[in-house]
N, C-alpha and C positions, 0 to 999 in steps of 0.2 A: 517585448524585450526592452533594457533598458541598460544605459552604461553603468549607471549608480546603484550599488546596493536600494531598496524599497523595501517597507517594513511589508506591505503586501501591494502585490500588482492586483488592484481590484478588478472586475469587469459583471457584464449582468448574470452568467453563472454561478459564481461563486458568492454574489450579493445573495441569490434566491438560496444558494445550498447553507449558506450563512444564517438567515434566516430562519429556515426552517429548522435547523438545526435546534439555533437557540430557542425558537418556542416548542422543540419536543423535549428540549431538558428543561425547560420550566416547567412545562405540563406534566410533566414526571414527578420531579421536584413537588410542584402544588399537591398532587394527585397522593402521594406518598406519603407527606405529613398531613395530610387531612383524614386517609385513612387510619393513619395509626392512631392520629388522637381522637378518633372514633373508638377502635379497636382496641388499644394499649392508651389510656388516658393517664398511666401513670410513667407513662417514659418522658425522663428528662431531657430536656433540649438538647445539651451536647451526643444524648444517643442517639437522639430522632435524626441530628444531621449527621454523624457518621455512617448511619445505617442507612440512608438514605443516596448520600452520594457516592457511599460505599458500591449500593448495588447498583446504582444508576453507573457509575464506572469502571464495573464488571458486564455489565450488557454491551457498553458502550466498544469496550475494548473486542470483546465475540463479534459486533459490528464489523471494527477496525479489518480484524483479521480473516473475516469471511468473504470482505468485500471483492479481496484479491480475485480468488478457485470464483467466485459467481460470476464477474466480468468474463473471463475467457470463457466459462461457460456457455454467458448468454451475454451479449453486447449492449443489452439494454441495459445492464449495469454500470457501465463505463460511467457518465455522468457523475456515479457516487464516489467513485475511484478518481476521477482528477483531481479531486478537489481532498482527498484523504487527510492531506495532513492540516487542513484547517480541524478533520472529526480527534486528528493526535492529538493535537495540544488542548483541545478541551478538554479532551477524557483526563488529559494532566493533571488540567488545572484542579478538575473534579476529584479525584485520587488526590490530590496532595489535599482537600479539605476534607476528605474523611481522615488522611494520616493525622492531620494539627488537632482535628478534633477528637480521635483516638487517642494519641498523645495526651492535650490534654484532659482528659477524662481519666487515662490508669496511671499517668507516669509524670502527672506537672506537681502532687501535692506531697512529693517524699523529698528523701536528705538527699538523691541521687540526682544529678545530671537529668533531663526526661529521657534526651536521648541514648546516654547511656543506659538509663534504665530499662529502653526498651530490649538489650539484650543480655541484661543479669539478673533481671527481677524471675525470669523464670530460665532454670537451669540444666532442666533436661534437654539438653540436646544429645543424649543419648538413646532417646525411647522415641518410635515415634508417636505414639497417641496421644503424647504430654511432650512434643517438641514446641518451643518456643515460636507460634504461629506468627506473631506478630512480627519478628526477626526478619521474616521471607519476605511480608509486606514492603518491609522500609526498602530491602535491600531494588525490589521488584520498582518503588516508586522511585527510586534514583537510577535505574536505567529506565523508565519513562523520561525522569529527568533531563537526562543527557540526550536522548531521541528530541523531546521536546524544544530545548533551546538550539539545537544543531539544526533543526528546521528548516533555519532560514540561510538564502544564497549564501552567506559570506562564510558559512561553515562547509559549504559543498566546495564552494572553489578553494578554501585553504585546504581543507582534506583531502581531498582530490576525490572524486564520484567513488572511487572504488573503497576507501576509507570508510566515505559516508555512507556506501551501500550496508558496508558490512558491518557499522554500529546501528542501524536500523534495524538489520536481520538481528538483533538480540532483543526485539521484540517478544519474541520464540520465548527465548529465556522466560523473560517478565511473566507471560503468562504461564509457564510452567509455575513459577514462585510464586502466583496468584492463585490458580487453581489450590497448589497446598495449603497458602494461607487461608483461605475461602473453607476449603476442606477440614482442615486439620482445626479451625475457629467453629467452626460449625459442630465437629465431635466434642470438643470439651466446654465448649457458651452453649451453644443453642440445640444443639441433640437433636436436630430435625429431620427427620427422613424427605419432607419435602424438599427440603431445600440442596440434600446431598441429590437426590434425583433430576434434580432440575439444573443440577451443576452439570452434572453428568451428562443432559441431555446437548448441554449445549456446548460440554469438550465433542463428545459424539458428533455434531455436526460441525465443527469445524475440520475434524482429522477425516469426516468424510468428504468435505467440498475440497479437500487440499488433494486427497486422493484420487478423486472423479477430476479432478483437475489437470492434476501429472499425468494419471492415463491418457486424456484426450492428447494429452502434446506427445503422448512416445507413441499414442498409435500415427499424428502425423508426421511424427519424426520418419515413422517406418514406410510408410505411405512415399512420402516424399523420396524417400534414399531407393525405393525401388524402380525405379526409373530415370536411369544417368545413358548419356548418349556425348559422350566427346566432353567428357568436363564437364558438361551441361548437366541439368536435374532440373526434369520438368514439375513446376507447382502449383499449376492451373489452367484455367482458359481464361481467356480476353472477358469473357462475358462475365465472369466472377469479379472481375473489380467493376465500379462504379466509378464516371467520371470525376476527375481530382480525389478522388479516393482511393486507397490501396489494399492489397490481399500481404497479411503477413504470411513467409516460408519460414520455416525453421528445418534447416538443415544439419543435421549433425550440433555443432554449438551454434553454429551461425543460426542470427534470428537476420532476417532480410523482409525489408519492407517495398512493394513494387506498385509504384502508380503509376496510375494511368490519368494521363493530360492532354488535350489539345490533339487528340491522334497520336501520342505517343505512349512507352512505359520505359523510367525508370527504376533502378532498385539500389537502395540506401539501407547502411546498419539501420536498424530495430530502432538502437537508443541513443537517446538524443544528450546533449552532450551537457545538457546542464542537470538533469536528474535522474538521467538514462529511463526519460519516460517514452510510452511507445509512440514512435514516429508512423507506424501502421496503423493508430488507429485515429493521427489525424489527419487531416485534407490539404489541400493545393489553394494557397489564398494567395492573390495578389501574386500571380506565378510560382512559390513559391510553397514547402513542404511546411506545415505549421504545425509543433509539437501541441498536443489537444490539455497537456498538461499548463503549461503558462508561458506559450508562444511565440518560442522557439523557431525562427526559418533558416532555411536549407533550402539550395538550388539543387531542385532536383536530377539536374546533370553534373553537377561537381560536386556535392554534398556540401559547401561551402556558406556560411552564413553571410548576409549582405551587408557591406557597409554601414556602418564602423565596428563589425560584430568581426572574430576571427576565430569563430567555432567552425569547424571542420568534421565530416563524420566519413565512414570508411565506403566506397559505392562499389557497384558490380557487375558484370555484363551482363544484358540481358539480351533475347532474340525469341522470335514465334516461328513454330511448326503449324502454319494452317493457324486454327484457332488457338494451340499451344501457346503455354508461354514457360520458358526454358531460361534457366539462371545458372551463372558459372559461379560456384560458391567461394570459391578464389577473389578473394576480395581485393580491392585494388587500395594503393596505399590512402587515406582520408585527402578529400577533395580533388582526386583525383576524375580529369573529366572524361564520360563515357558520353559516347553520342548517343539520344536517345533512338530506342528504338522503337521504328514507325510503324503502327498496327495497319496489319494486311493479312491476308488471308490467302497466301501463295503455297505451294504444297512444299517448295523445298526454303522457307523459311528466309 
């Protein structure tokens, strides 16, 4: 945490996911003009780099948006997920150098504006098999644009989380306007049945991890809602969380994260207050609840961030039946203190 805006909170995570990163878009990058000027010896430079980072930032982007449905699926994904939005901005930066280099290649050497040109030089926007593809690019790469520079803290906290939740959700968008471009570029340049196939493969697997995804939370939404006893809604046993670690409930809308600590368990909202990242799926350091996204704490019994921090999150009573563990989904107002409660194994709780 940190009082000051920082252009990035480093640490050895995100050094390593850093990394890696940048040498599989090099070795892409290398990998991709050395075949084509094997393959295609006569493709000019500004095509070999549009088409190159073009595709490389359409993989990247299927990346982006798969990462989500896989994480909740399997946890061993999480890792690629905290660190997402270092994978946004580069697919940015990568998209905006296939745009300048498409640019200039159709629309820098006429009497028009380029960027005007980009959506008068072709005019059917009535048809679609001759719609102006390249139109949907620009518009897709300036909501990349705005996800991209809003990134960073100082756009969260003037927008308020819920602002900047919901211009990120236009990611959605982008890639719908992507897909056409892709698509609709593909039927009138390139005529490839390969390449429309292999679009297709990999809209298909993102609208299936999205789906496989939602079901697992509405079968535990249903799971959880079927056992309520006095307010209460039981969402596990003691044995399902791991010490300083927590078991996320999602009850109704409530998402509730419950650790367990020291012989104890409390239960705090889900999301944490700087990027509403999951508070369930990080651990208890230094007494304290530490978002896994970029390390965020919260007293686990007041939900209260510690000096000189005055982030505050919503907590909630919890109590065990025996090995139960039973949560009042009435949330109590943000840092509100709840005594924790003491793991035992008594039959009347």
């Amino acid at each position: 945490m940190s009082v000051n805006y920082q252009a990035v909170l480093w640490n050895r995570q995100k050094k390593i996911y850093d990394l890696v990163m940048v040498g599989l878009v090099a070795l892409y990058l290398i990998s991709f003009v050395l075949f084509n000027l094997w393959y295609h010896p006569e493709v000019v430079p500004p095509t070999l780099i549009a088409r190159s980072t073009g595709s490389l930032a359409l993989i990247m982007l299927h990346v982006i948006l798969v990462i989500g449905p896989l994480s909740r699926l399997d946890k061993r994904f999480l890792p690629l997920l905290y660190n997402r939005r270092h994978l946004g901005v580069t697919m940015f930066i990568i998209a905006l150098a296939h745009g300048l280099f498409s640019i200039l290649q159709f629309h820098a050497f006429g009497d028009i504006n380029p960027l005007v040109s980009v959506f008068v030089s072709n005019t059917h926007y009535g048809e679609l098999m001759r719609f102006p593809f390249q139109s949907l690019g620009f518009v897709a790469l300036i909501i990349l644009f705005l996800m991209a520079v809003s990134s960073h803290d100082f756009w969260l906290k003037n927008l308020s989380p819920k602002v900047w939740k919901s211009l990120h959700m236009l990611v959605y968008v982008a890639y719908a306007l992507v897909i056409m471009h892709v698509l609709l570029g593909v039927v009138q340049i390139e005529n490839s049945p390969l390449l429309i196939v292999t679009l297709a493969l990999g809209l298909g697997l993102v609208v299936i991890l999205h789906v496989a995804s939602g079901y697992q939370t509405y079968r535990r939404d249903r799971q959880l809602k079927a056992v309520v006893e006095n307010g209460y809604v039981k969402v596990g046993m003691i044995d399902d969380i791991k010490e300083s670690r927590a078991k996320l409930a999602q009850i109704g809308n409530q998402s509730i994260a419950i650790f367990r600590y020291e012989g104890n368990l409390s239960a705090v909202d889900n999301a944490c207050k700087h990027q509403n990242g999951p508070l369930s799926e990080g651990r208890i350091v230094d007494g304290c609840i530490t978002c896994p996204w970029h390390g965020y704490q919260y007293s686990p019994a007041n939900g209260t961030s510690p000096p000189p921090f005055d982030e505050k999150v919503v907590t909630y009573e919890v109590k065990t039946v025996g090995e139960e563990i039973w949560v009042n989904p009435q949330g109590l107002p943000a840092g509100t203190y709840v005594e924790p409660c003491k793991i035992h194994f008594s039959k009347d709780g």
